[in-house]
C-alpha positions as CSV (number, residue, x, y, z in Angstrom):
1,X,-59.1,63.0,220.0
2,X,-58.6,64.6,223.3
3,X,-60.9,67.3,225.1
4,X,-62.3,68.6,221.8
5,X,-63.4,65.5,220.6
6,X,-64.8,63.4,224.1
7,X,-65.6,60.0,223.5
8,X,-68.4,57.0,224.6
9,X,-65.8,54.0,224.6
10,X,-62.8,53.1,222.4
11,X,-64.9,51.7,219.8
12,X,-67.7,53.8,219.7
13,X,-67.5,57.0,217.4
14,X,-70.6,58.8,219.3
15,X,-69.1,62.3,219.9
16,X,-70.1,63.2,223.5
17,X,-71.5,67.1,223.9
18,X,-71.4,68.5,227.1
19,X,-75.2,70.6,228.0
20,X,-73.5,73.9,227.4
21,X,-72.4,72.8,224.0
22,X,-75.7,71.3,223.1
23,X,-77.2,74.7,224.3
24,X,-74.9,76.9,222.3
25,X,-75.6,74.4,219.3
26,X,-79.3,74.9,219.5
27,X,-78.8,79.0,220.6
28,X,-77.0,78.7,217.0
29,X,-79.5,76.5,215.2
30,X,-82.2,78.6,216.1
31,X,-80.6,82.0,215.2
32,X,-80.3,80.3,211.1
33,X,-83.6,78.5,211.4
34,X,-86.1,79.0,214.2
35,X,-88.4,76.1,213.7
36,X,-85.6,73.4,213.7
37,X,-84.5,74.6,217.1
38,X,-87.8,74.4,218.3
39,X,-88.5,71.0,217.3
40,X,-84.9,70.1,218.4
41,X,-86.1,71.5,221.7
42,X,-89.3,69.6,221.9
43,X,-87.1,66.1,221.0
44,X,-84.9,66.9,223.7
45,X,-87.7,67.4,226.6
46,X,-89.4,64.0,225.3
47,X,-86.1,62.2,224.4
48,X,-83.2,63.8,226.7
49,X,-81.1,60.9,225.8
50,X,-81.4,60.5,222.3
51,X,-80.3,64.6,221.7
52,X,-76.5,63.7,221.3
53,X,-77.3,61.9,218.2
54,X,-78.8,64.1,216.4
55,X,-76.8,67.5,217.7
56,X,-73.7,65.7,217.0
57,X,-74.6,65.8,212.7
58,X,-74.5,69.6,213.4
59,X,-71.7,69.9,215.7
60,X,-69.0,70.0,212.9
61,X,-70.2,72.4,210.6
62,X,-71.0,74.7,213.3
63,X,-67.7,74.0,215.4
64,X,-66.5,77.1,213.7
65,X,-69.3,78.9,214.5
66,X,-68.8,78.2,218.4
67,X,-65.3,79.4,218.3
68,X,-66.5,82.5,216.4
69,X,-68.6,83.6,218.7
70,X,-66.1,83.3,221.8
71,X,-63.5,85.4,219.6
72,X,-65.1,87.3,217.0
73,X,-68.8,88.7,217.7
74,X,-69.0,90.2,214.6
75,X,-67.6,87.7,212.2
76,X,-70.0,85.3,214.0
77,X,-73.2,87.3,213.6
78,X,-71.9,87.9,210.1
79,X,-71.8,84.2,209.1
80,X,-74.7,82.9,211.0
81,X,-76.4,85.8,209.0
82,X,-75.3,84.5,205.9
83,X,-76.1,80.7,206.9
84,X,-79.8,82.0,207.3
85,X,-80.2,83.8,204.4
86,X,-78.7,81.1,202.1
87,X,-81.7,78.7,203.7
88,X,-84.2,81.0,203.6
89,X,-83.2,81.6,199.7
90,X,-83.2,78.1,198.7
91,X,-86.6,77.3,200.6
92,X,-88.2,80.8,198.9
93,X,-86.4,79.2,195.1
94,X,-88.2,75.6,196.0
95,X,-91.6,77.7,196.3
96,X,-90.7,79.4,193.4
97,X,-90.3,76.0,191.2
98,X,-93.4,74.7,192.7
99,X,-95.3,77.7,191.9
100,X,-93.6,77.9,188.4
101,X,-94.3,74.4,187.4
102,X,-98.3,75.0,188.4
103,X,-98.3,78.0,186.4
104,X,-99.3,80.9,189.0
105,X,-97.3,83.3,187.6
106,X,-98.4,86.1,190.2
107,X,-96.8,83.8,193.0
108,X,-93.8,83.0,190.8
109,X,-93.1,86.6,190.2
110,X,-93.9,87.4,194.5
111,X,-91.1,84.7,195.3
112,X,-88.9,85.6,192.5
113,X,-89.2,89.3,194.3
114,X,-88.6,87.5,197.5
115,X,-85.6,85.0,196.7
116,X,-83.9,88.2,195.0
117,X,-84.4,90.3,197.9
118,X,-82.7,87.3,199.9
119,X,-80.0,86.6,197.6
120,X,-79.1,90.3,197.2
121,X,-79.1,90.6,200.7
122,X,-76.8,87.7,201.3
123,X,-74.4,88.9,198.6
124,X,-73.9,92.3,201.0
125,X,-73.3,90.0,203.9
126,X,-70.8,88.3,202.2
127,X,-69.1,91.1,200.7
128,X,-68.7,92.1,204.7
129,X,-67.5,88.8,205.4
130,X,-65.1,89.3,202.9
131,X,-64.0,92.8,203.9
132,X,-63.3,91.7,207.4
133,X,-61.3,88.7,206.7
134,X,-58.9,91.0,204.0
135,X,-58.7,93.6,206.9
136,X,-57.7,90.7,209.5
137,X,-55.2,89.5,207.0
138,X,-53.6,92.5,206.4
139,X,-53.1,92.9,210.2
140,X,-51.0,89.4,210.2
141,X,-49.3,90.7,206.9
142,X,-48.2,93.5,208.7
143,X,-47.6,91.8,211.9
144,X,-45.2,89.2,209.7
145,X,-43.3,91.9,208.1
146,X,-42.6,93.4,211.1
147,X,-41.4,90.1,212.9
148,X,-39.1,89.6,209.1
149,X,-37.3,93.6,209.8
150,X,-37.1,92.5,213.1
151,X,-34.9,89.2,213.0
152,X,-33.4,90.9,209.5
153,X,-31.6,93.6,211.6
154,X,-31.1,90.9,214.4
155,X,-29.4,88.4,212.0
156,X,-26.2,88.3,213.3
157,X,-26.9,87.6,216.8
158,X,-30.0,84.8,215.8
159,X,-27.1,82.6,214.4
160,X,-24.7,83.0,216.6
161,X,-26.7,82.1,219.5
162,X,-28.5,79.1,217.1
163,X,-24.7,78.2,216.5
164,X,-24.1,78.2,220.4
165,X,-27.1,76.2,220.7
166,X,-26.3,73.3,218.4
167,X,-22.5,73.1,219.4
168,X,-23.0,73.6,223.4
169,X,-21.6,76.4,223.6
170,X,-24.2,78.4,225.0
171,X,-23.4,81.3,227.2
172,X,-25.0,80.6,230.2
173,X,-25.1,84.3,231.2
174,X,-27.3,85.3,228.3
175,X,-31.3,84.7,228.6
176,X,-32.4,82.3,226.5
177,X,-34.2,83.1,223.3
């Protein structure tokens, strides 16, 4: 499991957070959903010790997330972005089948605006999602044909030195690959 994955014991499978973790966890819960860091907060001040458990259910999906932010600002703002709208459409939709069911068809049609507004928003975020992963793939497209001309016009000499390598007959004059 190593240093991504410290663990209590050999047995147990509690995944141990360190307090920056569990801080960058919460800094992330509460940027998708406000009141649940809040209340995380509050758990932790009256049960300090009892915190790991319940960060560790969000530690996997947001791992990513963590690692975002450290590499790629914008990407990360980008998906916690879409994280929150995606909640904050399917709690406006449960209102709206609430409301729909009791026949308030003024509220329906206010939350139908609302979830809409949401959803149409989200589907721009993840349009720029999109964009920048196609622009970030491009860049290792490029990056790989480049490397493939490279050891294309370097053919010769990549075999001959893998052939010196295999057979021991490596020039021990000539830096090493």
């Amino acid at each position: 499991h190593g240093k991504d994955f410290p663990m209590r014991g050999k047995r147990s499978r509690e995944l141990l957070l360190t307090t920056e973790e569990r801080q960058s966890l919460i800094e992330i819960i509460r940027m998708i959903h406000q009141e649940k860091a809040e209340q995380l907060e509050k758990f932790a001040a009256d049960h300090g010790d009892r915190v790991n458990a319940i960060l560790r259910r969000f530690w996997h999906p947001l791992r990513p997330l963590l690692e975002l932010k450290k590499h790629d600002q914008e990407m990360f703002e980008l998906k916690v972005n879409d994280m929150r709208l995606n909640r904050e459409a399917g709690e406006l939709a449960h209102q709206f089948r609430q409301a729909h069911q009791r026949g308030d068809e003024q509220e329906s049609q206010d939350l139908r605006d609302q979830v809409t507004d949401r959803l149409d928003e989200q589907f721009e975020v993840r349009q720029k999602i999109r964009e920048r992963e196609l622009d970030q793939l491009e860049k290792r497209l490029d990056g790989m044909r480049t490397l493939v001309e490279q050891r294309q016009s370097s053919r010769q000499e990549l075999i001959d030195e893998q052939f010196a390598r295999l057979t021991g007959q490596r020039d021990a004059n000539r830096p090493e690959w």
